[in-house]
C-alpha positions in Angstrom: -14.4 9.5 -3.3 -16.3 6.9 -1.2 -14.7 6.3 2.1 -15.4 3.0 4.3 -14.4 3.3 7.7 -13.6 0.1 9.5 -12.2 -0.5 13.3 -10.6 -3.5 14.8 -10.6 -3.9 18.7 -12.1 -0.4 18.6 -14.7 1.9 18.2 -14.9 4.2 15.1 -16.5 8.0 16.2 -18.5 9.9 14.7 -15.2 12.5 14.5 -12.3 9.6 13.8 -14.8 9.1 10.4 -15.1 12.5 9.4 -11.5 13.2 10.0 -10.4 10.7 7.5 -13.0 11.2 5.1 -12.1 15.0 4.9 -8.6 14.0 4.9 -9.1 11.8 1.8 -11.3 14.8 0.1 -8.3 16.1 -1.1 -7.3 13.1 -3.2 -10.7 13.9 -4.9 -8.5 15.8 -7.3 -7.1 13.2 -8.4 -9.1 10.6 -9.7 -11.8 11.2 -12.6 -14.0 8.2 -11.8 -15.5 7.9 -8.4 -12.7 5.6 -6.1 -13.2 3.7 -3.1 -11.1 4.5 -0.5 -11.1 1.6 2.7 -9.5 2.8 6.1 -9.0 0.9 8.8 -8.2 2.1 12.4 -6.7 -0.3 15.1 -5.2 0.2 18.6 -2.8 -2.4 19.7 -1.0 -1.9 23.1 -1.6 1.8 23.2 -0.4 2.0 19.3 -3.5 3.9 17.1 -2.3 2.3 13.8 -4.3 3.7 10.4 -4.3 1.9 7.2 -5.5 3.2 3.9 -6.3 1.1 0.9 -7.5 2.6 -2.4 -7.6 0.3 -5.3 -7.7 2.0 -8.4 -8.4 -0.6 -11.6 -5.3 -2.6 -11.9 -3.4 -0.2 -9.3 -3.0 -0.7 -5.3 -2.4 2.6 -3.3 -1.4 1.5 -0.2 -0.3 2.9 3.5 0.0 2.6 7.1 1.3 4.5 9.7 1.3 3.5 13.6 1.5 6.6 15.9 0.0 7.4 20.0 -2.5 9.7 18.2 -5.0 8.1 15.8 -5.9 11.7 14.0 -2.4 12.0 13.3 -1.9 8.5 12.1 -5.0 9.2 9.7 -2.7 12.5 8.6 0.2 10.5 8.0 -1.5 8.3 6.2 -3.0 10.1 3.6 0.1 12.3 3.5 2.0 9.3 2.4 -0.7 8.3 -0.4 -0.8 11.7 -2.1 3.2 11.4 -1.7 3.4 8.5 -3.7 0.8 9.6 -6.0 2.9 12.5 -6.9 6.1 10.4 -7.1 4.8 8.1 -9.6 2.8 10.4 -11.5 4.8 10.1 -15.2 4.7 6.2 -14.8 0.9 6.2 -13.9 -0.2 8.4 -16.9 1.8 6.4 -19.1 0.1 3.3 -17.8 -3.4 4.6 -18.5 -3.6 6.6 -21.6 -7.5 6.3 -22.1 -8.3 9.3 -20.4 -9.8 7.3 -17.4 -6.8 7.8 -15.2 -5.6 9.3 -12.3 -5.6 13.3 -13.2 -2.8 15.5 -12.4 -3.5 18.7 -14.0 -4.8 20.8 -10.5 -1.7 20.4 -9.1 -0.5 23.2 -6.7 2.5 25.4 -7.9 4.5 24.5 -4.8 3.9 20.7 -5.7 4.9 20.8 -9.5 9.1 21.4 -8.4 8.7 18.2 -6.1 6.9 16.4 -8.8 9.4 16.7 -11.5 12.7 15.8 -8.8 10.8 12.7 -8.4 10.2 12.0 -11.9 13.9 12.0 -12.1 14.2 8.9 -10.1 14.3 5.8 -12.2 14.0 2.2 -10.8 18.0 0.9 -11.2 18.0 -2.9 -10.7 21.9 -3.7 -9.1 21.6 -7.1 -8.9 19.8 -10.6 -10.5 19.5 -13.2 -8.6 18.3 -16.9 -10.1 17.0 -19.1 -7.1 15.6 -22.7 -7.8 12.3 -23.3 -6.8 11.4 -26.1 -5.3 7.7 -27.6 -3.8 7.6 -27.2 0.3 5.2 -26.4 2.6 4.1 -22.7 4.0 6.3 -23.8 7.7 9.6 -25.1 5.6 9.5 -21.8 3.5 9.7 -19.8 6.3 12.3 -21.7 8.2 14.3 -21.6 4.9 14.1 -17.9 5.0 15.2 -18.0 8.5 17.6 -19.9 8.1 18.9 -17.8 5.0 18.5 -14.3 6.8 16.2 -12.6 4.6 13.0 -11.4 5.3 11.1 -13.0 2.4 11.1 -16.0 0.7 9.8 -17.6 -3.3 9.1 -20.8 -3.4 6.3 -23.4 -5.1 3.8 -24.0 -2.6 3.1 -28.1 -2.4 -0.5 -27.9 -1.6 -1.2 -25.4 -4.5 1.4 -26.3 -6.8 1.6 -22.2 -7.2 4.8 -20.1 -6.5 3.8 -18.0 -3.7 6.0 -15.5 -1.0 6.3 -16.0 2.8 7.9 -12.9 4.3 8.2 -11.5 7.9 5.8 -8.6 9.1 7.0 -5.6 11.0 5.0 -6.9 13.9 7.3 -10.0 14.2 5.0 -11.5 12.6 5.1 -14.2 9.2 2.5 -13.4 5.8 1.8 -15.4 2.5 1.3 -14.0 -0.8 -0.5 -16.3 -3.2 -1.7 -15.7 -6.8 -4.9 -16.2 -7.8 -6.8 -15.8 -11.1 -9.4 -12.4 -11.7 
């Protein structure tokens, strides 16, 4: 797997690199093709946040984790990618049945237990909502969602005529999700 280290109002060492690039070896096992793995490493008031980003054809593995210790917010990080990985492992092998997939057959023993509780789970939706969608702009969407309590919010974006998601980040924070055409 290639790994691209990145920092943001920070210095990547020689030894944060190589942490998470042997740290992400051990994905290795699970990909047949050769993956792309994109880390980024930020401090922010004392908080050594890691995120890691491996898109996978039409798949996103995604995480972040925020601790005082960057090496251990590279851990976590990773942890939490093989985790869901594992968790999702029926679902992905269903998805690609070519043969150019994600591979699962090197799993540890002490893994396979874990693996087939989680396949167990099933996605249960409780509850359908229909919402009307109206146009507005980016700043009445989120006063809307305010307003409403939630912490996102679908609605037609005027400028773009798309439908498109505002929704509040964990740092306070507001984020737009727009489509756009591969």
């Amino acid at each position: 797997m290639q790994v691209v280290v990145t920092g943001k109002n920070m210095e990547v060492t020689d030894a944060l690199k190589d942490r998470a690039e042997k740290k992400l070896q051990k994905l290795d096992k699970y990909f047949y093709s050769e993956a792309e793995a994109k880390v980024m490493l930020e401090v922010v008031k004392g908080v050594h946040r890691t995120e890691i980003v491996i898109p996978f054809r039409d798949i996103l593995f995604r995480a972040e984790e925020s601790t005082p210790d960057m090496y251990i917010s590279i851990d976590n990080a990773v942890d939490k990618i093989e985790k869901q990985m594992l968790k999702y492992k029926s679902r992905l092998e269903k998805k690609f049945v070519s043969g150019e997939s994600i591979r699962y057959t090197d799993l540890p023993y002490d893994t396979a237990a874990e693996v087939r509780e989680n396949e167990e789970e099933s996605f249960e939706v409780v509850r359908t909502k229909k919402i009307g969608i109206k146009p507005m702009s980016v700043e009445e969407a989120i006063l809307q969602m305010n307003l409403l309590g939630h912490s996102f919010f679908v609605f037609t974006n005027e400028r773009t005529e798309d439908v498109a998601v505002v929704y509040k980040r964990k740092d306070g924070k507001y984020g737009l999700i727009e489509p756009f055409e591969e």
